[in-house]
N, CA, C and O of each residue as an XYZ file, in Angstrom:
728
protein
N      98.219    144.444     36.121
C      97.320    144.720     37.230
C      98.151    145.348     38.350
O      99.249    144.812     38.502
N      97.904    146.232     39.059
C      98.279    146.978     39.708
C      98.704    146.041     41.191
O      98.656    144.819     41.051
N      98.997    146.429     42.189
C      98.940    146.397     43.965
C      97.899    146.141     44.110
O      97.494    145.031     43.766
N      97.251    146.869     44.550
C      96.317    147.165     45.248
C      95.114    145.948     44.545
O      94.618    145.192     45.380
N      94.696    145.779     43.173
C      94.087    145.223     43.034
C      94.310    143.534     42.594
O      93.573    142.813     41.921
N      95.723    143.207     43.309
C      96.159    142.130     43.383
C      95.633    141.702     44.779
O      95.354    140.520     44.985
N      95.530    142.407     45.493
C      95.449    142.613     47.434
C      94.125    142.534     47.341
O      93.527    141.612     47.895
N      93.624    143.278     46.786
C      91.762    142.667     46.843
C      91.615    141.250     46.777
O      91.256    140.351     47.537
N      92.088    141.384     45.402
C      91.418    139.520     45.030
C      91.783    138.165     45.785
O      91.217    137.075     45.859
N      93.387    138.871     46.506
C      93.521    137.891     47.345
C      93.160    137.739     48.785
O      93.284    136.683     49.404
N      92.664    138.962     49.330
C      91.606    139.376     50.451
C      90.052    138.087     49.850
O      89.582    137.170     50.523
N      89.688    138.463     48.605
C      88.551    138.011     48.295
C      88.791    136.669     48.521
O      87.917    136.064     49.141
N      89.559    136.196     48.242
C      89.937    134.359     48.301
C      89.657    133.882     49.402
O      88.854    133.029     49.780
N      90.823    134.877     50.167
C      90.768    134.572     51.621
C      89.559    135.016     52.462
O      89.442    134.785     53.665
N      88.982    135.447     51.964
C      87.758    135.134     52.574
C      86.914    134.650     52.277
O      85.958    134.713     53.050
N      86.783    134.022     51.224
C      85.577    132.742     50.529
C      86.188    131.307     51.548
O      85.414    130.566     52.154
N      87.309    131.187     51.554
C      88.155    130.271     51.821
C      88.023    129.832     53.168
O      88.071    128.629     53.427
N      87.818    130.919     54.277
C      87.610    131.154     55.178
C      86.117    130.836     55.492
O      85.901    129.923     56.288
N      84.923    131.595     54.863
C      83.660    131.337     54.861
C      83.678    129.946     54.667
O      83.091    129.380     55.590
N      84.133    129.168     53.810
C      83.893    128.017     52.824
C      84.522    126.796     54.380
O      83.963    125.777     54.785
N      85.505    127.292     54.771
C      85.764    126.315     55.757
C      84.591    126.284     56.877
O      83.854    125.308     57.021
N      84.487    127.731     57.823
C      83.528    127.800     58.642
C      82.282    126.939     58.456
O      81.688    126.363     59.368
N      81.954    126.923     57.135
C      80.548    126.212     56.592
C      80.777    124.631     56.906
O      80.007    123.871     57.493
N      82.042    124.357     56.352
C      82.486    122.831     56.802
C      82.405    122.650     58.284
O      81.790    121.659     58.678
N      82.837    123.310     59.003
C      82.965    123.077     60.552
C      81.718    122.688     61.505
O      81.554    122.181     62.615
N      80.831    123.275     60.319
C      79.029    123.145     61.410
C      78.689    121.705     60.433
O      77.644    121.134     60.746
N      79.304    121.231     59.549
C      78.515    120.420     58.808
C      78.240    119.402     59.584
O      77.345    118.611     59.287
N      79.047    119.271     60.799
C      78.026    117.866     61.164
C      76.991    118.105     62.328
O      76.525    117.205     63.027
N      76.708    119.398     62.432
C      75.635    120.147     63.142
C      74.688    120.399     62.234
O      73.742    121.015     62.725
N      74.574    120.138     61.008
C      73.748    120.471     59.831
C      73.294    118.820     59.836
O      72.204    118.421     60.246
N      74.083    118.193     59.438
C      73.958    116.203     58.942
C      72.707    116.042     60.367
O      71.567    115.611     60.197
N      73.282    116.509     61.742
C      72.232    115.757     62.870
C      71.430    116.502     62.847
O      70.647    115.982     63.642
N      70.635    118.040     62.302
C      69.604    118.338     61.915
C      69.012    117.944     60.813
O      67.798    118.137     60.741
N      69.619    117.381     59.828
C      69.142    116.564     58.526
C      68.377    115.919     59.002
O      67.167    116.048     58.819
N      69.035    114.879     59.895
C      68.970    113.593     59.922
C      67.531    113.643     61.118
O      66.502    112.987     60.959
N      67.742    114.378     62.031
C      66.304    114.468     62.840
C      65.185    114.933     62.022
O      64.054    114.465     62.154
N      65.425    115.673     61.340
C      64.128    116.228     60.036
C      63.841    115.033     59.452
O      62.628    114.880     59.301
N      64.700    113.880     58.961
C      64.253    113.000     57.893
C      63.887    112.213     58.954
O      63.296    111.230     58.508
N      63.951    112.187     60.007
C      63.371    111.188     60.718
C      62.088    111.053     60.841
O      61.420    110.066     60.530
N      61.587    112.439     61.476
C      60.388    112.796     61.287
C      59.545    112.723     60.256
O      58.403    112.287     60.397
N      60.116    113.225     58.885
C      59.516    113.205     57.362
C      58.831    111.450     57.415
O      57.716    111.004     57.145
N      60.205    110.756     57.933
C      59.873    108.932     56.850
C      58.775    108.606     58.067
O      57.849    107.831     57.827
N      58.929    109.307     59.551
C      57.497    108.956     60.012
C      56.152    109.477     59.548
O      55.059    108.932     59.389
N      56.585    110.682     59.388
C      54.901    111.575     58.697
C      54.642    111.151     57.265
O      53.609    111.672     56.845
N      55.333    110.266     56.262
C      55.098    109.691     55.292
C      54.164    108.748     55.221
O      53.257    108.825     54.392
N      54.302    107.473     56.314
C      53.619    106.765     56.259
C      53.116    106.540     57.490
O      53.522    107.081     58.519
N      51.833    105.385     57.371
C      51.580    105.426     58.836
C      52.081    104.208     59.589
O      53.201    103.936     59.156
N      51.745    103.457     60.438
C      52.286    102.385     61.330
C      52.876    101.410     60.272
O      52.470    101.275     59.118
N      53.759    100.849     60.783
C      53.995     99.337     60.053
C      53.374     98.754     59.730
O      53.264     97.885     60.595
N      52.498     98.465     58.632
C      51.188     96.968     58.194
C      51.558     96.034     58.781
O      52.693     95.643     58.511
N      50.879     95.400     59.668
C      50.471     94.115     60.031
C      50.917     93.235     59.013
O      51.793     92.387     59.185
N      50.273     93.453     57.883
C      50.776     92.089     56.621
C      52.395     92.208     56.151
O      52.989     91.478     55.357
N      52.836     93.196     56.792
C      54.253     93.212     56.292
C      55.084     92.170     57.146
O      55.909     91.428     56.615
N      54.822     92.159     58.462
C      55.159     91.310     59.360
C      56.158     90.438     58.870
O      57.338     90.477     59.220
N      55.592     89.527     57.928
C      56.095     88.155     57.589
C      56.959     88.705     56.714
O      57.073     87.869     55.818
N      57.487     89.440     56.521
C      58.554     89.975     54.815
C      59.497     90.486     55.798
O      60.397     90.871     55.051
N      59.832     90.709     56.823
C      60.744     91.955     57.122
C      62.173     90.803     56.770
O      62.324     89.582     56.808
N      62.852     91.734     56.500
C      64.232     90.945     55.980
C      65.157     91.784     56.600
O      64.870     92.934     56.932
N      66.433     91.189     56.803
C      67.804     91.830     57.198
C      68.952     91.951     55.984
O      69.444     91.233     55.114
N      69.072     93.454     56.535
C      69.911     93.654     55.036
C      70.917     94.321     55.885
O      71.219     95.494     55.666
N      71.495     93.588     56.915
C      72.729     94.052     57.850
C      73.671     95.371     57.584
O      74.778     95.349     57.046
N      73.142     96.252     57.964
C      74.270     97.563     57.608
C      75.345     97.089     58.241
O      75.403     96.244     59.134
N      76.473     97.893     57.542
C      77.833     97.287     57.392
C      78.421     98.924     58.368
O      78.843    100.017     57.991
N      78.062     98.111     60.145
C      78.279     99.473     60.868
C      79.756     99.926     60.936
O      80.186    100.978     61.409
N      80.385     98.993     60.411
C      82.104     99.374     60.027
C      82.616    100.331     59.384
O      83.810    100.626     59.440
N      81.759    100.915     58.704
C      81.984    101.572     57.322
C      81.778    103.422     58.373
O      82.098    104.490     57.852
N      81.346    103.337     59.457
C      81.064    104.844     60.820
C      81.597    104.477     61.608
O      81.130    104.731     62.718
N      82.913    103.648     61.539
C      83.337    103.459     62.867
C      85.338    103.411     63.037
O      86.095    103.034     63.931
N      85.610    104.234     61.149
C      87.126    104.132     61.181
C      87.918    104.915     62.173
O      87.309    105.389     63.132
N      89.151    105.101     62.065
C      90.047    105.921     62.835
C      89.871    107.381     62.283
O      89.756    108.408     62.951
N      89.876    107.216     60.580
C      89.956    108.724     60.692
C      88.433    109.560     60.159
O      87.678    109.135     59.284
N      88.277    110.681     60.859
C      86.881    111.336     60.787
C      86.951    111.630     59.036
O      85.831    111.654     58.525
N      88.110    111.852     58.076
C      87.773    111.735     57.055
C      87.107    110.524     56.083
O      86.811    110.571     54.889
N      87.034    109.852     56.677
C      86.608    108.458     55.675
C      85.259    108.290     56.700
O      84.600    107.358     56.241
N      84.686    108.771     57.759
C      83.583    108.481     58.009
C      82.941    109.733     57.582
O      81.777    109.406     57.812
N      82.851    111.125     57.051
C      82.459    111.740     56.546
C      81.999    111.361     54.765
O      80.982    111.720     54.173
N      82.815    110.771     54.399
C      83.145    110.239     52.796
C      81.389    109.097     52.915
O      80.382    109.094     52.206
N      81.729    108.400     53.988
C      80.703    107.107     54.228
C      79.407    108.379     54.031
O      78.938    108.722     52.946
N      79.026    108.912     55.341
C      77.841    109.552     55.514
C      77.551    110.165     54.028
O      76.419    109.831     53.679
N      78.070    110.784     53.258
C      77.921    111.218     52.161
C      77.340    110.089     50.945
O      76.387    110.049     50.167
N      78.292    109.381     51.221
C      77.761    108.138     50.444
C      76.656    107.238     50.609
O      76.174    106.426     49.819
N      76.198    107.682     52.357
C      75.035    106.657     52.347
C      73.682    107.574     51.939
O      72.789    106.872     51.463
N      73.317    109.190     52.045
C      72.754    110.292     51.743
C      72.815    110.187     50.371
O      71.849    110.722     49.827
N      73.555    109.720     49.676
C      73.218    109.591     48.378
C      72.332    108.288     47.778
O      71.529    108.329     46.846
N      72.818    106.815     48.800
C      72.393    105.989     48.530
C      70.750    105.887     48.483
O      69.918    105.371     47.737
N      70.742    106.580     49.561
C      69.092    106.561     50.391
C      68.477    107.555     49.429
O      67.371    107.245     48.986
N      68.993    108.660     49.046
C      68.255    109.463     48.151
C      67.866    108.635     46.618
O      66.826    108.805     45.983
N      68.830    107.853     46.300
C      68.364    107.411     45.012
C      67.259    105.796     45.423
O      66.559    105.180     44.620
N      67.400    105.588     46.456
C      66.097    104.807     46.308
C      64.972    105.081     46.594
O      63.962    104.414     46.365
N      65.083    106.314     47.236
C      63.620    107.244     47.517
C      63.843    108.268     46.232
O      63.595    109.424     46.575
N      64.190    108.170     45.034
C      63.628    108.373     44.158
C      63.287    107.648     42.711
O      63.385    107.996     41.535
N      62.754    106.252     43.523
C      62.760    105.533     42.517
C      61.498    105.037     42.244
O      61.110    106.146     41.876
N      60.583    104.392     42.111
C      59.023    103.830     42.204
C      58.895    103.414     43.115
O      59.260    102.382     43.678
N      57.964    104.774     43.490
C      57.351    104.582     44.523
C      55.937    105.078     44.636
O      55.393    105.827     45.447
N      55.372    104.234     43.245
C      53.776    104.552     43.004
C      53.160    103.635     43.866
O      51.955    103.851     43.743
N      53.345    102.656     44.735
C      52.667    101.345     45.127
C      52.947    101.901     46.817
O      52.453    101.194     47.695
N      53.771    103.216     47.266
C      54.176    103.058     48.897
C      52.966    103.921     49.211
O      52.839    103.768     50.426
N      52.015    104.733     48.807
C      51.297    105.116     49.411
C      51.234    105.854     50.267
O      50.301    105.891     51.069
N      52.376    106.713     50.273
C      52.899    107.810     50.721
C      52.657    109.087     51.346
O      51.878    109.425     50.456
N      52.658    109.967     52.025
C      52.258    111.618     51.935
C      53.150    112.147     51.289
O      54.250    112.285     51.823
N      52.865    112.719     49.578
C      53.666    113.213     48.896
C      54.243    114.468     49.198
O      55.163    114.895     48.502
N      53.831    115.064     50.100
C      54.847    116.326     50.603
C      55.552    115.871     51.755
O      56.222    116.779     52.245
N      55.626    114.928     52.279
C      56.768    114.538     53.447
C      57.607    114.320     52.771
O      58.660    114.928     52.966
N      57.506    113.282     51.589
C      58.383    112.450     50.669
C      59.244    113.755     50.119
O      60.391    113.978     50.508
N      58.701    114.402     49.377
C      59.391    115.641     48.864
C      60.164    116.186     49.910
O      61.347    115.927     49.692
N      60.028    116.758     50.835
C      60.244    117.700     51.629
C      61.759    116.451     52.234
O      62.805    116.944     52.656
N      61.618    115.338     52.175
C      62.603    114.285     52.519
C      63.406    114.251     51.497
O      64.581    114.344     51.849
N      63.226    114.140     50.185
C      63.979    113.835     49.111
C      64.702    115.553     49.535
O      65.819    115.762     50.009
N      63.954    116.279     49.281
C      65.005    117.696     49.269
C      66.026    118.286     50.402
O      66.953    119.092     50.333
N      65.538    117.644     51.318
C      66.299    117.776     52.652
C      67.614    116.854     51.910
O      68.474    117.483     51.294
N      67.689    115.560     51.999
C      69.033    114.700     51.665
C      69.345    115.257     50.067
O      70.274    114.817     49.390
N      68.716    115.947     49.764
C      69.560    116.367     47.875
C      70.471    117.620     49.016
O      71.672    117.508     49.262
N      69.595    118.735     49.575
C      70.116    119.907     50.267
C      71.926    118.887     50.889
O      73.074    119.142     50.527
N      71.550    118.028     51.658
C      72.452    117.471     52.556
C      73.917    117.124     51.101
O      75.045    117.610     51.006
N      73.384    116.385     50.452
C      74.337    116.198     49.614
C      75.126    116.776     48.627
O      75.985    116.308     47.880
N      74.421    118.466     48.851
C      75.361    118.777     48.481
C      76.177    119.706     48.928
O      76.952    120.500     48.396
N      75.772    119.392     50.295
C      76.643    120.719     51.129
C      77.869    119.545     51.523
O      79.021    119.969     51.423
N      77.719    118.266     51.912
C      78.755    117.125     51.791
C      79.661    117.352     51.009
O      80.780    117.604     51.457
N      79.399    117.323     49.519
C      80.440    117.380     48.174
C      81.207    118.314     48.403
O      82.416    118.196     48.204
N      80.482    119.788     49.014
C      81.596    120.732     48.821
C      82.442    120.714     50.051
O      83.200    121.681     50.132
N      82.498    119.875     51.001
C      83.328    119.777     51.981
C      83.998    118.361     52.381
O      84.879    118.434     53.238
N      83.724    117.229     51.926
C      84.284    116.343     51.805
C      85.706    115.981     50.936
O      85.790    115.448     49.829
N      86.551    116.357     51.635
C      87.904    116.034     50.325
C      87.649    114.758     49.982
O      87.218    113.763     50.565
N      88.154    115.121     48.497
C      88.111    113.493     47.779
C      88.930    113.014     47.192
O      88.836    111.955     46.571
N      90.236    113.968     47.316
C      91.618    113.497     46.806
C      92.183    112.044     47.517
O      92.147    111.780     48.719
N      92.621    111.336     46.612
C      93.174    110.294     47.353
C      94.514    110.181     48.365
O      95.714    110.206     48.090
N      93.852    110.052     49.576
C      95.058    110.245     50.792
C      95.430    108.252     50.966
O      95.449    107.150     50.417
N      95.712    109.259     52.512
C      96.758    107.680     52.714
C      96.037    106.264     52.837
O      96.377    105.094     52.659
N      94.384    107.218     53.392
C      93.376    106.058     53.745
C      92.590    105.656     52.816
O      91.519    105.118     53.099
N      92.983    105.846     51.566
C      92.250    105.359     50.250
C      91.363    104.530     49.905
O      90.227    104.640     49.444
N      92.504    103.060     50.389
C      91.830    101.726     50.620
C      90.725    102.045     51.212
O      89.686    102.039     50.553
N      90.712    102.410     52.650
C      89.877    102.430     53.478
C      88.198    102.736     52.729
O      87.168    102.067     52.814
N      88.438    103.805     52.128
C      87.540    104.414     51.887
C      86.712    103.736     50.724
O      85.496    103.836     50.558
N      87.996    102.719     49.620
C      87.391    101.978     48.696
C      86.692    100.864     49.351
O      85.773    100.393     48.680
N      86.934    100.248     50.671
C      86.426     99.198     50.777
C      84.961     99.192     51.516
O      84.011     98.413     51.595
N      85.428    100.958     52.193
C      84.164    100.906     52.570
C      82.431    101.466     51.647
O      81.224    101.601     51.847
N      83.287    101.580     50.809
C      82.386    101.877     49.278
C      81.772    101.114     49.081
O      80.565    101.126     49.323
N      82.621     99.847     48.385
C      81.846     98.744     48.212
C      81.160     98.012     49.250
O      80.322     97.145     49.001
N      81.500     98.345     50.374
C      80.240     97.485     51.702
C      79.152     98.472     51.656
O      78.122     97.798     51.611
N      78.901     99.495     51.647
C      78.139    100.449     51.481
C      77.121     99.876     49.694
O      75.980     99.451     49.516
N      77.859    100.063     49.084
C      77.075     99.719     47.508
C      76.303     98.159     48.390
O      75.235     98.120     49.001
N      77.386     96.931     48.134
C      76.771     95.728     48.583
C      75.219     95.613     49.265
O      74.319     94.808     49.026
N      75.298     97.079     50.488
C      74.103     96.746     51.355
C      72.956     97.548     50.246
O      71.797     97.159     50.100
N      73.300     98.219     49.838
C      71.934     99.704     49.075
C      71.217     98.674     47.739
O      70.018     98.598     47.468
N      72.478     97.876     46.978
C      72.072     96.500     46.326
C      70.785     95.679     46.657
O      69.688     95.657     46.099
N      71.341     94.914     47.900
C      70.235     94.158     48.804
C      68.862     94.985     48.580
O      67.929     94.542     47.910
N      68.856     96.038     49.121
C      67.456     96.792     49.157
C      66.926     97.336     47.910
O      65.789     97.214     47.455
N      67.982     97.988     47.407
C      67.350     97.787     45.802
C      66.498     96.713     45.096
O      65.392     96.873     44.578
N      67.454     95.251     45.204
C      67.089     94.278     44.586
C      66.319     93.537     45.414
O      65.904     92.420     45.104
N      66.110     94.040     46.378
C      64.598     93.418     47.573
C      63.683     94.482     46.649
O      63.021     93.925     45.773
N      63.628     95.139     46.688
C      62.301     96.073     46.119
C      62.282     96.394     44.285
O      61.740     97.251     43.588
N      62.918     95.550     44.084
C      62.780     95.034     42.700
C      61.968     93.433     42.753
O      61.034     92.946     42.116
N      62.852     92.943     43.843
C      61.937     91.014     43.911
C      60.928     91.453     44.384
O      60.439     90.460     44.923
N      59.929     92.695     44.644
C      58.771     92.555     45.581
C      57.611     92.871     44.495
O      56.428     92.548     44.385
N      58.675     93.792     43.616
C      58.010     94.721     42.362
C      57.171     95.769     43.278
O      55.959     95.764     43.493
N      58.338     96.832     43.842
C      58.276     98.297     44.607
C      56.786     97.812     45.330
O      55.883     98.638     45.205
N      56.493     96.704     45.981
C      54.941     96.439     46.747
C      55.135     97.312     47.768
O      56.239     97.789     48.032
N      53.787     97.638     48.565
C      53.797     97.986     49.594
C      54.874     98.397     50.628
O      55.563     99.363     50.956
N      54.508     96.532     51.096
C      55.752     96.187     51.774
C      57.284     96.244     52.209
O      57.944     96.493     53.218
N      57.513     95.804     50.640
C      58.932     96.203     50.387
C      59.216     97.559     50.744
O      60.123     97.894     51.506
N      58.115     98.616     49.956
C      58.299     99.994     50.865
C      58.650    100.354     52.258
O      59.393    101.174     52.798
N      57.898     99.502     52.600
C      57.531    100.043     54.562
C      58.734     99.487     55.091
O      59.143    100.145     56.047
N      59.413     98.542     54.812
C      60.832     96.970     55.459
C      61.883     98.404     54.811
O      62.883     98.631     55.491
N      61.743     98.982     54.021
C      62.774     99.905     53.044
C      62.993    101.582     53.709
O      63.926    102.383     53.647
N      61.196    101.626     54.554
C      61.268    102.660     55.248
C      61.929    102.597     57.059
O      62.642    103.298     57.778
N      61.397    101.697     57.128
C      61.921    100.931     58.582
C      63.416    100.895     58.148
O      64.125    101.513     58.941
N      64.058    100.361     57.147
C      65.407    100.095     57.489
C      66.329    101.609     57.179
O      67.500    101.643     57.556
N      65.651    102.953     56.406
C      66.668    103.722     56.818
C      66.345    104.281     57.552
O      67.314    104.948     57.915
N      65.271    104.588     58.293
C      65.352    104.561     59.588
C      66.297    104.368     60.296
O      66.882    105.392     60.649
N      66.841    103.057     60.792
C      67.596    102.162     61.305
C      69.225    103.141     60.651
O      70.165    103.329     61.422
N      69.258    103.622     59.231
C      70.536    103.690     59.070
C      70.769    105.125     59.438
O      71.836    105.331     60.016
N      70.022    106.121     59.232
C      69.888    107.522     59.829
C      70.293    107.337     61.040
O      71.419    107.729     61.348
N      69.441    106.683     62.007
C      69.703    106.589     63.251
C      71.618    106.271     63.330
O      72.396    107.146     63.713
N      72.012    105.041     62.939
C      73.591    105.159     63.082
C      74.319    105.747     62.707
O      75.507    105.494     62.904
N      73.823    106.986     61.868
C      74.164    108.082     60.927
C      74.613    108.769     62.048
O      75.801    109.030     62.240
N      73.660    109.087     62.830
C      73.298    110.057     63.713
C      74.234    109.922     64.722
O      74.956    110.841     65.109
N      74.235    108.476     65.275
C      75.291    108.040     66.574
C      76.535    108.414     65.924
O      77.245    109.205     66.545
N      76.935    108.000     64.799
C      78.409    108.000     64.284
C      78.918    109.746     64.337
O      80.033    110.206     64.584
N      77.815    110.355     64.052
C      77.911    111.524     64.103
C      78.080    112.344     65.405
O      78.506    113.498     65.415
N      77.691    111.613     66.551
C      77.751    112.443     68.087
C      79.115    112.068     68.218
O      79.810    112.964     68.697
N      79.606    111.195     67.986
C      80.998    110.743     68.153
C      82.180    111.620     67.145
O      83.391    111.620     67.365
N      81.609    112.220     66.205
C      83.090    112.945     65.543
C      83.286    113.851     66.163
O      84.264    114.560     65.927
């Protein structure tokens, strides 16, 4: 291969490379437009809180430790991980929530969109803060568990829906704070 067309391809790199970073740099200007869109969506989904849910609401304590390390890489790793969490239980049975099926959609595709613009900018090589990141894995799994296996003990009712919609709510929202802060 010649000069010249060694100098292209590495022009071409360097500028994917370049693009590819820039794209990373807005990502958490992208995550707090996610995250205000899905806000809106899980409200236009359903309507007020049921009254009969009242008596069920349960605490499934987010583990606000897991958005609050030293380094902005392991709270990026988290947000990614909780966008995934939340996506796979909003795509799970949810014939009994009674839903507006185009909010729901338009929500599920927003956090699939989110997750995977995450992957391609989240390093995932193991650095120095490894641990960090393993432990905050498993506090992260631990809590998505709880709500899983709350809306398995309810058998996907109503309820369990609405306590499930209310609580990521609740985790978007610290999504969001953790996010004004990087």
């Amino acid at each position: 291969m010649n000069t010249f067309g060694l100098i292209q391809i590495s022009l071409i790199l360097l500028c994917t490379t370049i693009i590819s970073s820039l794209h990373c740099n807005h990502l958490p200007l992208q995550q707090r437009k996610v995250i205000e869109n899905s806000l809106q969506l899980l409200d236009q989904m359903g309507k007020k809180f049921p009254p009969q849910c009242l008596g069920e609401k349960m605490s499934f304590r987010f583990p606000e430790q897991v958005l609050k390390p030293r380094q902005k890489g392991t709270v990026k790793v988290a947000i990614e991980e909780i966008f995934q969490h939340i996506f796979y239980i909003f795509s799970k049975n949810l014939t009994l929530a009674s839903w507006d099926g185009t909010a729901l959609e338009q929500f599920q595709n927003g956090l699939y969109q989110q997750i995977e613009q995450s992957e391609a900018c989240v390093i995932k090589k193991q650095t120095h803060y490894f641990g960090s990141k393993e432990v905050n894995r498993l506090k992260l799994k631990k809590y998505f568990q709880k709500i899983d296996c709350f809306l398995e003990d309810k058998q996907h009712n109503l309820c369990s829906w609405e306590i499930s919609r209310a609580e990521m709510r609740r985790c978007l929202q610290l999504i969001d704070k953790a996010i004004r802060k990087l």
